[in-house]
mmCIF file of the N, C-alpha and C atoms, coordinates in Angstrom:
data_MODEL
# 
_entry.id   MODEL 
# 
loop_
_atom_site.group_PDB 
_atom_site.id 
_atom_site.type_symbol 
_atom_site.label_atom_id 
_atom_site.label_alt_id 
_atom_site.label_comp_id 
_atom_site.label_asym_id 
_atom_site.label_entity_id 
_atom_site.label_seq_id 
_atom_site.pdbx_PDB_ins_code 
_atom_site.Cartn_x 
_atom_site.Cartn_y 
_atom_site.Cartn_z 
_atom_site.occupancy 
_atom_site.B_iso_or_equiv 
_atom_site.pdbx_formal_charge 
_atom_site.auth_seq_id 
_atom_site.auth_comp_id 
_atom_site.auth_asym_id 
_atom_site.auth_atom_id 
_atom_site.pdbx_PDB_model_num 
ATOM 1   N N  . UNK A 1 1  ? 74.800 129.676 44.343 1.00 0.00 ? 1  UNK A N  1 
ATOM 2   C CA . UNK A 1 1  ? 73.684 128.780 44.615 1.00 0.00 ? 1  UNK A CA 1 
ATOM 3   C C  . UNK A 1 1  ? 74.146 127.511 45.329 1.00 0.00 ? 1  UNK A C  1 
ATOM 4   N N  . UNK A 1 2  ? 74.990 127.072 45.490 1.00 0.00 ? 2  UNK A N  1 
ATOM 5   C CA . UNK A 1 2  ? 75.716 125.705 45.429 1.00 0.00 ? 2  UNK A CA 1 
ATOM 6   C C  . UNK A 1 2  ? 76.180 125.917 47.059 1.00 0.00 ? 2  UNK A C  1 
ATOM 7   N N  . UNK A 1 3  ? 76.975 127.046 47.121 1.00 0.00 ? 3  UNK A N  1 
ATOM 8   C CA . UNK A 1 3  ? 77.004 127.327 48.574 1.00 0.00 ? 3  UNK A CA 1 
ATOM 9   C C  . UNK A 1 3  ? 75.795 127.555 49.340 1.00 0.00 ? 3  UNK A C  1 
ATOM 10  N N  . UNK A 1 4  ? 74.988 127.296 49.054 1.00 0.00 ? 4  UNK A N  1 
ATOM 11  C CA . UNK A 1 4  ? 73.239 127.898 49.661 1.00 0.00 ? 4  UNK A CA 1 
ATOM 12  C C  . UNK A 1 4  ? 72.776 126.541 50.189 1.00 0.00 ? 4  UNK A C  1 
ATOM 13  N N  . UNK A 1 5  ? 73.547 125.686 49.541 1.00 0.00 ? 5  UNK A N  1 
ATOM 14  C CA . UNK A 1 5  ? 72.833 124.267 49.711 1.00 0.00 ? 5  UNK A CA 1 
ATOM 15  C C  . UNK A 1 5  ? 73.093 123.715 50.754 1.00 0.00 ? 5  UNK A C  1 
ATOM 16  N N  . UNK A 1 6  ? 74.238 124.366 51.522 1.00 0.00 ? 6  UNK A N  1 
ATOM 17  C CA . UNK A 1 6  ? 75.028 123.812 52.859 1.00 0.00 ? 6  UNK A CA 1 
ATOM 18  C C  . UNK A 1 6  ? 76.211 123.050 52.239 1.00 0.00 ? 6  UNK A C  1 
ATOM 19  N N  . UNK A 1 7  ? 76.761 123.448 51.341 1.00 0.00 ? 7  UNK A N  1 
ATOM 20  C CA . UNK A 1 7  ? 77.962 121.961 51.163 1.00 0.00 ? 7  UNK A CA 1 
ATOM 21  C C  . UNK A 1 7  ? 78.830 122.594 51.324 1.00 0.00 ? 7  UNK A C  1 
ATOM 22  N N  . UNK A 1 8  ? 79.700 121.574 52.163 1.00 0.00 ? 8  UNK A N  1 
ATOM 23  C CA . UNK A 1 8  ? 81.393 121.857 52.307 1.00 0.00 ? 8  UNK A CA 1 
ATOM 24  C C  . UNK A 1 8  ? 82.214 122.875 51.695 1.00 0.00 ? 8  UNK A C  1 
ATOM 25  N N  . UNK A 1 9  ? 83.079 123.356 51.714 1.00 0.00 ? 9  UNK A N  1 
ATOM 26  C CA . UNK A 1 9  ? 84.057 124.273 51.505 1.00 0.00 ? 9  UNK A CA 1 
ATOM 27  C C  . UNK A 1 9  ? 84.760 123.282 50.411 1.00 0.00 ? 9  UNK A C  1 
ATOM 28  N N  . UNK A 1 10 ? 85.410 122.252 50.910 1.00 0.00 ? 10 UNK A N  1 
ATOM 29  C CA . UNK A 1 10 ? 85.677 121.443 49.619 1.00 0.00 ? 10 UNK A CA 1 
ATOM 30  C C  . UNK A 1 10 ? 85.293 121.260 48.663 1.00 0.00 ? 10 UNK A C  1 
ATOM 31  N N  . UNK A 1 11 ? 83.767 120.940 48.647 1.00 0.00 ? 11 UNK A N  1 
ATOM 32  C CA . UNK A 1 11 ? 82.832 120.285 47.780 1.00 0.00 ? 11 UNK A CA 1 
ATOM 33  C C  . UNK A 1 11 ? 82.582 121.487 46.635 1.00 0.00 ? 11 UNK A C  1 
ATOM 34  N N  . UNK A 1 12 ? 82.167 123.405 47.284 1.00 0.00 ? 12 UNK A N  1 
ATOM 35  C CA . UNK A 1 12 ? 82.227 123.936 46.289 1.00 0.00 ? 12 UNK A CA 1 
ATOM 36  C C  . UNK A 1 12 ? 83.520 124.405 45.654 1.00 0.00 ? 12 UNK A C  1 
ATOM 37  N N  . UNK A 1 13 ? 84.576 124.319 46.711 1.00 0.00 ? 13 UNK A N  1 
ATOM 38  C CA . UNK A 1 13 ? 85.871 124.168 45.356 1.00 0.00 ? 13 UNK A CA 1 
ATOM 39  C C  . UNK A 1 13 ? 86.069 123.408 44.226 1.00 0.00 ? 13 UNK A C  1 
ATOM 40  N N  . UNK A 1 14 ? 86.127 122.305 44.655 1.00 0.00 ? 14 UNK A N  1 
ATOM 41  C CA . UNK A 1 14 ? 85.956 121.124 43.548 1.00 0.00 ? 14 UNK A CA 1 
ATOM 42  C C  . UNK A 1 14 ? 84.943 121.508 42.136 1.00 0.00 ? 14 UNK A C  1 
ATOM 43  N N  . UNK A 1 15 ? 83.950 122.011 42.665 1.00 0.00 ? 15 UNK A N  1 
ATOM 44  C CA . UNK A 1 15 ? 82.921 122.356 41.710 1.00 0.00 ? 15 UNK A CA 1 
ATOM 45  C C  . UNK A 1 15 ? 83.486 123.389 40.908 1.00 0.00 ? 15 UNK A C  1 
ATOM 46  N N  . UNK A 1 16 ? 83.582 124.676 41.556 1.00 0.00 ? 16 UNK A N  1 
ATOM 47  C CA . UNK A 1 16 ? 84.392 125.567 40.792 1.00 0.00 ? 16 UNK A CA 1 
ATOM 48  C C  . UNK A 1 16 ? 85.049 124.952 40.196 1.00 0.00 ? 16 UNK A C  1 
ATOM 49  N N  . UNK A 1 17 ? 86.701 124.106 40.788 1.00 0.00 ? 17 UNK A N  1 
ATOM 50  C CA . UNK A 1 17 ? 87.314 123.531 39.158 1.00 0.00 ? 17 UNK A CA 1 
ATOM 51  C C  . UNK A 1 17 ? 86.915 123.284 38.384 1.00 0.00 ? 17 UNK A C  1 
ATOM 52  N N  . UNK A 1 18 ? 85.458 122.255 38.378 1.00 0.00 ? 18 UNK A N  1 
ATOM 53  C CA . UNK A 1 18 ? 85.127 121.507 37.283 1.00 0.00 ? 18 UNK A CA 1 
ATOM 54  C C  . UNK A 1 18 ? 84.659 122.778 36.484 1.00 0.00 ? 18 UNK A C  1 
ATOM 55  N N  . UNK A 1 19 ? 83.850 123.707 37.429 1.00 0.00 ? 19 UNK A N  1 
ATOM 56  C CA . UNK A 1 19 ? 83.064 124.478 35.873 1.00 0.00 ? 19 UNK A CA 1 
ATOM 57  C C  . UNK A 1 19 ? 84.290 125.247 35.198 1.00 0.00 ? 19 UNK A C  1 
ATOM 58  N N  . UNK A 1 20 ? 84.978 125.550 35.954 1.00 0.00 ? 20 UNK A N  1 
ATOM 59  C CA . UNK A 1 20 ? 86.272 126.723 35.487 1.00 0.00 ? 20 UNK A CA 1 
ATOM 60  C C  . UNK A 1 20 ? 87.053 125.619 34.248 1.00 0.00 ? 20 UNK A C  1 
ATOM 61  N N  . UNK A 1 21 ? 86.903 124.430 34.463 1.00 0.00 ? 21 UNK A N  1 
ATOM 62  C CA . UNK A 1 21 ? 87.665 123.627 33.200 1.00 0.00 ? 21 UNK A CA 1 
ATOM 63  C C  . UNK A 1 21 ? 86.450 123.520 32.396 1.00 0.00 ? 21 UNK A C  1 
ATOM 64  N N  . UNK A 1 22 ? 85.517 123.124 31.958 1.00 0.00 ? 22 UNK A N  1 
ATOM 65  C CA . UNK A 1 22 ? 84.251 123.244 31.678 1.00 0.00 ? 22 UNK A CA 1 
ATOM 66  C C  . UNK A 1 22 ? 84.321 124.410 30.558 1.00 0.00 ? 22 UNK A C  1 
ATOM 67  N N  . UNK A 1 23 ? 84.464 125.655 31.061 1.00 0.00 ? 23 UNK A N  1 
ATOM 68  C CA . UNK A 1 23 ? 84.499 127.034 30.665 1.00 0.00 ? 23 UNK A CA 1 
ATOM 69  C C  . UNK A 1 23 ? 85.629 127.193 29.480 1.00 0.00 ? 23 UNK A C  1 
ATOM 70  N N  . UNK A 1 24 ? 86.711 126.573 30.218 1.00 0.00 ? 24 UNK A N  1 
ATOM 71  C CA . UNK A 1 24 ? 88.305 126.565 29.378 1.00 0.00 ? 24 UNK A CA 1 
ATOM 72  C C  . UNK A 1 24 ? 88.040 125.620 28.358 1.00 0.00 ? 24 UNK A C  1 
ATOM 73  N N  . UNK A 1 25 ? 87.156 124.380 28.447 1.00 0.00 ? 25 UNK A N  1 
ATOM 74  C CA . UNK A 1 25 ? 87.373 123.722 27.460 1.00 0.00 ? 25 UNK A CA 1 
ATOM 75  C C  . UNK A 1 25 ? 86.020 124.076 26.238 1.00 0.00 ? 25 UNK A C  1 
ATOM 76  N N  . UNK A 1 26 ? 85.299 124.938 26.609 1.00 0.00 ? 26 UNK A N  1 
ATOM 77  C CA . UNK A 1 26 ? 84.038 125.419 25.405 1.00 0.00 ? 26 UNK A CA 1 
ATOM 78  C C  . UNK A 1 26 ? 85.298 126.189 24.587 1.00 0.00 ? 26 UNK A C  1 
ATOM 79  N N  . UNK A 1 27 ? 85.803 127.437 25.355 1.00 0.00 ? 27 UNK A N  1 
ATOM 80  C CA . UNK A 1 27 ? 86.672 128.176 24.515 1.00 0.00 ? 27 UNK A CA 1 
ATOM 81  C C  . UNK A 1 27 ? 87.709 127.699 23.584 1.00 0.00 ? 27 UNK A C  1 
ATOM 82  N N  . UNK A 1 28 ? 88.128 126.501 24.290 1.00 0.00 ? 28 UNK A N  1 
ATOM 83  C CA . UNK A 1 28 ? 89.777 126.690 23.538 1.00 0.00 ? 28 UNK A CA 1 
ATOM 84  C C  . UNK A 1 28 ? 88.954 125.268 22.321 1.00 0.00 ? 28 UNK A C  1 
ATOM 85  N N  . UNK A 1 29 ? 88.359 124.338 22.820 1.00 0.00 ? 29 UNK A N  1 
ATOM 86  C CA . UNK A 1 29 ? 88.347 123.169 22.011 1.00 0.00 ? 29 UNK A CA 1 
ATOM 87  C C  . UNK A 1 29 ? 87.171 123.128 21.011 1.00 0.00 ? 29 UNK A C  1 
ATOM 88  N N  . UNK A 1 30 ? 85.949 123.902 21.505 1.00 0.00 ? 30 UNK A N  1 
ATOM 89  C CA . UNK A 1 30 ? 84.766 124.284 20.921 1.00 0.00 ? 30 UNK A CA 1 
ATOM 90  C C  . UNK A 1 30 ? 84.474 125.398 20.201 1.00 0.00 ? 30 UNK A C  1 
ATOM 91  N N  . UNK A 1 31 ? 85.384 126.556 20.901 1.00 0.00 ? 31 UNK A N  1 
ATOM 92  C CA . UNK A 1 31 ? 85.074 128.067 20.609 1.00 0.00 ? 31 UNK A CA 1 
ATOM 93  C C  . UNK A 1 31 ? 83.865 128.236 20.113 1.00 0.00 ? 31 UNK A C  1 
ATOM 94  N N  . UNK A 1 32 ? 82.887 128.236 21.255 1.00 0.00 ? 32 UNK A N  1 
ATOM 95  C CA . UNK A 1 32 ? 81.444 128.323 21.724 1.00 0.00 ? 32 UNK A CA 1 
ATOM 96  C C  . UNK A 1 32 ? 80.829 128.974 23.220 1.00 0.00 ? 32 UNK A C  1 
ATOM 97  N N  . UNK A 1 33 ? 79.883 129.175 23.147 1.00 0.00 ? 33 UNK A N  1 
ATOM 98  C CA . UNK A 1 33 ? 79.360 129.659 24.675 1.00 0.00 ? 33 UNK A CA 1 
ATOM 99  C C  . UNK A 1 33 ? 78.573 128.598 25.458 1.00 0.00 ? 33 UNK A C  1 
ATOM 100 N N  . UNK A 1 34 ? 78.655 128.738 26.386 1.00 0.00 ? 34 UNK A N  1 
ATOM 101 C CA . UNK A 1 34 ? 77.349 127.601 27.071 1.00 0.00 ? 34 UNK A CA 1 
ATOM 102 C C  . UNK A 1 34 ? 75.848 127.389 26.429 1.00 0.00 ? 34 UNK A C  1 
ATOM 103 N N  . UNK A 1 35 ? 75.371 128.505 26.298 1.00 0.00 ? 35 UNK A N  1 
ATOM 104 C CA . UNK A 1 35 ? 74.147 128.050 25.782 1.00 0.00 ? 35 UNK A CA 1 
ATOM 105 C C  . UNK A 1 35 ? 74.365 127.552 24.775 1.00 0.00 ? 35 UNK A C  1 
ATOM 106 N N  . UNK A 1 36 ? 75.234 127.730 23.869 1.00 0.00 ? 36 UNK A N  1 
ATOM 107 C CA . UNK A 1 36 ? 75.201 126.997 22.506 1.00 0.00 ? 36 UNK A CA 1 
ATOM 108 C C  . UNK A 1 36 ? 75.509 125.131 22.316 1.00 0.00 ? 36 UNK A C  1 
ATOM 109 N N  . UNK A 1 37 ? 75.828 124.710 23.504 1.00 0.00 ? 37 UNK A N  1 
ATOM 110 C CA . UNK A 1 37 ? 76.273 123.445 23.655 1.00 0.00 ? 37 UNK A CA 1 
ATOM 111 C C  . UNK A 1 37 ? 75.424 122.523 23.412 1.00 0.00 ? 37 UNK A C  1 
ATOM 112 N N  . UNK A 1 38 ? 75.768 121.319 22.689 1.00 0.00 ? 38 UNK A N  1 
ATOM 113 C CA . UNK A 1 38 ? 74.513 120.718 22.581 1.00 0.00 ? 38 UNK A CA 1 
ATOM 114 C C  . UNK A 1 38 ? 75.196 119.280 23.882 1.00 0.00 ? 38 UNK A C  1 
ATOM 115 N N  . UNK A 1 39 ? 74.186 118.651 24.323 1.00 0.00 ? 39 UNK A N  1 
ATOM 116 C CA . UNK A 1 39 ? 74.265 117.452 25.026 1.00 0.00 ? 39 UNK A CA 1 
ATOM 117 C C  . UNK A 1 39 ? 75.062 116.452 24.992 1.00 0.00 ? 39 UNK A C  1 
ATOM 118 N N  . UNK A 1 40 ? 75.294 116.178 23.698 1.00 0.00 ? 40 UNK A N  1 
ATOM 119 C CA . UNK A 1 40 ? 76.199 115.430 23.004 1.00 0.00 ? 40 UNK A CA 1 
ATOM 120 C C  . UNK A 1 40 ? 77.750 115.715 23.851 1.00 0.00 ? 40 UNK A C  1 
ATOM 121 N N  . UNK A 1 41 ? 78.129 117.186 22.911 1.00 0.00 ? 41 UNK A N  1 
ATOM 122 C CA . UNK A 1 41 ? 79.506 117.862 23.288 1.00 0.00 ? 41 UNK A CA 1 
ATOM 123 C C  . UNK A 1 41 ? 79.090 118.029 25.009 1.00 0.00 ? 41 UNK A C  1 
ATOM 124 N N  . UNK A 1 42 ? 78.432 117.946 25.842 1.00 0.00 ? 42 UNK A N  1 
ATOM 125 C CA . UNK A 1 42 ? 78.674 118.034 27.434 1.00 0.00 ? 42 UNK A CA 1 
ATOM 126 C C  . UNK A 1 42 ? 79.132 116.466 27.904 1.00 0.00 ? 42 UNK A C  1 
ATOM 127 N N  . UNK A 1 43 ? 78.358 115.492 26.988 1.00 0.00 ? 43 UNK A N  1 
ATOM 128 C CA . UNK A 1 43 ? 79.220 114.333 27.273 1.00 0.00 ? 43 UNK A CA 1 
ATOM 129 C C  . UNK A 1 43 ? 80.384 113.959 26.710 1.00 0.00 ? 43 UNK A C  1 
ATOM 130 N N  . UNK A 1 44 ? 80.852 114.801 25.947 1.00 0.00 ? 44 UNK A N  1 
ATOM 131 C CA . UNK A 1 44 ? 82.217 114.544 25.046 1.00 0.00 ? 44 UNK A CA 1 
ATOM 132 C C  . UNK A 1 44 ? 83.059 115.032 26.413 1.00 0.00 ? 44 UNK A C  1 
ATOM 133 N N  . UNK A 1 45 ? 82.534 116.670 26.899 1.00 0.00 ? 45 UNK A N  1 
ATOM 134 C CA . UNK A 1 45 ? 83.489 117.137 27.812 1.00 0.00 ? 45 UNK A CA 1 
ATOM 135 C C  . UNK A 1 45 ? 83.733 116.109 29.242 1.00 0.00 ? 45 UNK A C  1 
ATOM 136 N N  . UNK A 1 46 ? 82.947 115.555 29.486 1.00 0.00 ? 46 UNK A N  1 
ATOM 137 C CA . UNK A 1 46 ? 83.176 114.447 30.222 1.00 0.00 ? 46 UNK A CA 1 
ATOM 138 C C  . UNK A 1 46 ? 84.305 113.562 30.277 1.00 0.00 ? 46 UNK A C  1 
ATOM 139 N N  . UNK A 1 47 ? 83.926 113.204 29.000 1.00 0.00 ? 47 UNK A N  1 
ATOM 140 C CA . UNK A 1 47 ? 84.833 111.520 28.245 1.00 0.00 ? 47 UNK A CA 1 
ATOM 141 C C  . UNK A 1 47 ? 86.283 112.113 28.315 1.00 0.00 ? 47 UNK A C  1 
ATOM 142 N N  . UNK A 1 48 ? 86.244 113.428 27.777 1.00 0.00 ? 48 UNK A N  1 
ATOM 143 C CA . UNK A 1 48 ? 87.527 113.949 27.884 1.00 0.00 ? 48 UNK A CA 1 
ATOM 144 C C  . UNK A 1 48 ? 88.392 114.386 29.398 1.00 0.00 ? 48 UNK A C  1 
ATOM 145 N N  . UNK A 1 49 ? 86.915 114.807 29.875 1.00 0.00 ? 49 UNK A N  1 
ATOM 146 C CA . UNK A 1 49 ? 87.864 115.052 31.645 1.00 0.00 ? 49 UNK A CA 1 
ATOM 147 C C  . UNK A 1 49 ? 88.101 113.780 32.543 1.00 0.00 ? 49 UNK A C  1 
ATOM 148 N N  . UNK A 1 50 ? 87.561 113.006 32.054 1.00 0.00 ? 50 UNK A N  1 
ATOM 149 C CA . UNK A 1 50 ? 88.045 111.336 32.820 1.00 0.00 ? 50 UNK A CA 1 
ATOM 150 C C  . UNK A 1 50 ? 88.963 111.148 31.693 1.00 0.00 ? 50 UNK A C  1 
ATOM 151 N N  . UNK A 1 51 ? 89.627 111.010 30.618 1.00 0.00 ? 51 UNK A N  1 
ATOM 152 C CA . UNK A 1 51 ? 91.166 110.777 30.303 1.00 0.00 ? 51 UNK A CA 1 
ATOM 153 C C  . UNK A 1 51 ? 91.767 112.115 30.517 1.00 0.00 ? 51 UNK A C  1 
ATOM 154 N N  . UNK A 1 52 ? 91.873 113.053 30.603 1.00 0.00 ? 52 UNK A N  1 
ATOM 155 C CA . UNK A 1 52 ? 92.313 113.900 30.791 1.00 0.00 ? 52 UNK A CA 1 
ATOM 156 C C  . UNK A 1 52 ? 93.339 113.974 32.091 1.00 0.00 ? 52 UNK A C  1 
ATOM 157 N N  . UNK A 1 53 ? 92.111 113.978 33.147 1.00 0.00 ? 53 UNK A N  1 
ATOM 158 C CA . UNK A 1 53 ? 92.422 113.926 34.675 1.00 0.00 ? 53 UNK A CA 1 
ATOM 159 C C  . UNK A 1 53 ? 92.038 113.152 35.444 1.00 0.00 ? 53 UNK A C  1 
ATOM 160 N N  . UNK A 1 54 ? 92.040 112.052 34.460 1.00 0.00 ? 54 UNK A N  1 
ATOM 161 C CA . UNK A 1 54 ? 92.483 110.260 34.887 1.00 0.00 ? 54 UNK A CA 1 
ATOM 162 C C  . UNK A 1 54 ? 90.991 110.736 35.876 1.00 0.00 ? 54 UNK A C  1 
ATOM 163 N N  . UNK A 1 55 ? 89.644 110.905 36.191 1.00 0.00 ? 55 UNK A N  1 
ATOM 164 C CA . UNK A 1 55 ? 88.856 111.167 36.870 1.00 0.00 ? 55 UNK A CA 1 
ATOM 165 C C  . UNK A 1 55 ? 87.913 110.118 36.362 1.00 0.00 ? 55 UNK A C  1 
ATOM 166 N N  . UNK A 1 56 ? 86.963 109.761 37.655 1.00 0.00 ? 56 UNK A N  1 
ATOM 167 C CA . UNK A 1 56 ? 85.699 108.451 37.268 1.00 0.00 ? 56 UNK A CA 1 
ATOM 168 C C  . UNK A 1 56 ? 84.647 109.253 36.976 1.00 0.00 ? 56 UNK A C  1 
# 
């Protein structure tokens, strides 16, 4: 879908990382599925990927 939108070659790599860490971090830190996530834990995964990978 994301490639549909016209964006860069960069832009959907980047994306892929994020969801592909996203994905890695439900499993290993949550051991949960996406739908099960609540809002809360999507901003935890945040807080954690800006110290993580020093990211704004």
């Amino acid at each position: 879908m994301i490639s549909l939108r016209g964006l860069t070659h960069h832009t959907v790599t980047s994306y892929s990382t994020y969801i592909s860490a996203y994905l890695d971090y439900l499993s290993v830190f949550l051991c949960k599925d996406p739908q099960d996530v609540s809002w809360q834990e999507l901003r935890d995964f945040i807080r954690w990927l800006q110290k993580a990978r020093s990211r704004s």
